[in-house]
Structures are given as structure tokens and as C-alpha cells.
C-alpha positions as CSV (number, residue, x, y, z in Angstrom):
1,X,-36.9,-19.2,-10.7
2,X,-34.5,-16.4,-12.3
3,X,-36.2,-14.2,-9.9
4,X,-35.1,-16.5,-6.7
5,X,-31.8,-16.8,-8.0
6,X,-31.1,-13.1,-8.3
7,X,-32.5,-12.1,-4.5
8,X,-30.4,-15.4,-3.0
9,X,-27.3,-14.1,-4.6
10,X,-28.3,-10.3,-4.1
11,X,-28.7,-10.9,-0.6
12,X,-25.5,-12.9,0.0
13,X,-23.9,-10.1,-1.6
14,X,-25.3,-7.4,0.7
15,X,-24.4,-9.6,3.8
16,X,-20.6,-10.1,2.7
17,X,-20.4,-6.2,2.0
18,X,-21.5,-5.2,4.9
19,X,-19.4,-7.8,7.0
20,X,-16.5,-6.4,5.0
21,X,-17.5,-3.1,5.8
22,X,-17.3,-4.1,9.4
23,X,-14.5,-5.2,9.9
24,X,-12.5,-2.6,7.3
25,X,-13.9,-0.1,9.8
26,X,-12.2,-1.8,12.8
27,X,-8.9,-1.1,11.0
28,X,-9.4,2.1,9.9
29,X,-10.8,3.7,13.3
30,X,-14.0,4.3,11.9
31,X,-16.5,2.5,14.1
32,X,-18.4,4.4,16.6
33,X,-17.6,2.5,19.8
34,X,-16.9,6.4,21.8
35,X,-20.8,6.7,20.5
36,X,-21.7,3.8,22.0
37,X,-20.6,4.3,25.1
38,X,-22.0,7.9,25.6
39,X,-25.3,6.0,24.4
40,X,-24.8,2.9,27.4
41,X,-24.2,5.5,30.0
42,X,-26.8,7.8,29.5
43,X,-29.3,4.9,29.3
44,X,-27.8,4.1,32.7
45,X,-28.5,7.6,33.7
46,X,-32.3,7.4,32.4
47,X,-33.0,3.8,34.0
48,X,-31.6,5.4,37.2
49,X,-32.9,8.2,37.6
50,X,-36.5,6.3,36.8
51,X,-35.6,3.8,39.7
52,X,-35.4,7.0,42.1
53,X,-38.4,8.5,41.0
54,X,-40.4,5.5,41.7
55,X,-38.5,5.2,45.3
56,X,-39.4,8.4,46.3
């Protein structure tokens, strides 16, 4: 029961850290939202260039 206790409140813990950690990271211009938009557009490039490559 101890044991139950523990991982409940461990894991509450690690998902109010890292929401925490979220949205501190917002403030502070940390995120990585530049990243994620190089990512979205060269998986648009990849999916495209696959669509011509089955056209052809």
C-alpha cells in the first residue's frame, strides 16, 4: 500500500513539474517552436516529393 502511495504521488509530481516546466519555457523563449517548424516543412517536403514519385 506504501508502495501505491509513493508512485500515485511520484507521478503527480512528475506531471506538475513538467507542466511547470512548460509553460516557464513559454515565458522565457525557450521552447523550440522555430524546430518545429523546420520539422513540419520538411515532412511536407518528404510526403511531396513521395506523391511525385508515385505520379511519375
Amino acid at each position: 500500500m506504501n508502495a501505491l502511495v509513493k508512485s500515485v504521488v511520484s507521478g503527480f509530481g512528475f506531471s506538475l513539474g513538467a507542466a511547470l516546466f512548460r509553460q516557464a519555457s513559454k515565458k522565457l523563449g525557450l521552447d523550440d517552436e522555430k524546430k518545429k517548424e523546420a520539422a513540419s516543412k520538411e515532412a511536407e517536403k518528404a510526403t511531396t516529393s513521395e506523391s511525385d514519385d508515385t505520379e511519375a
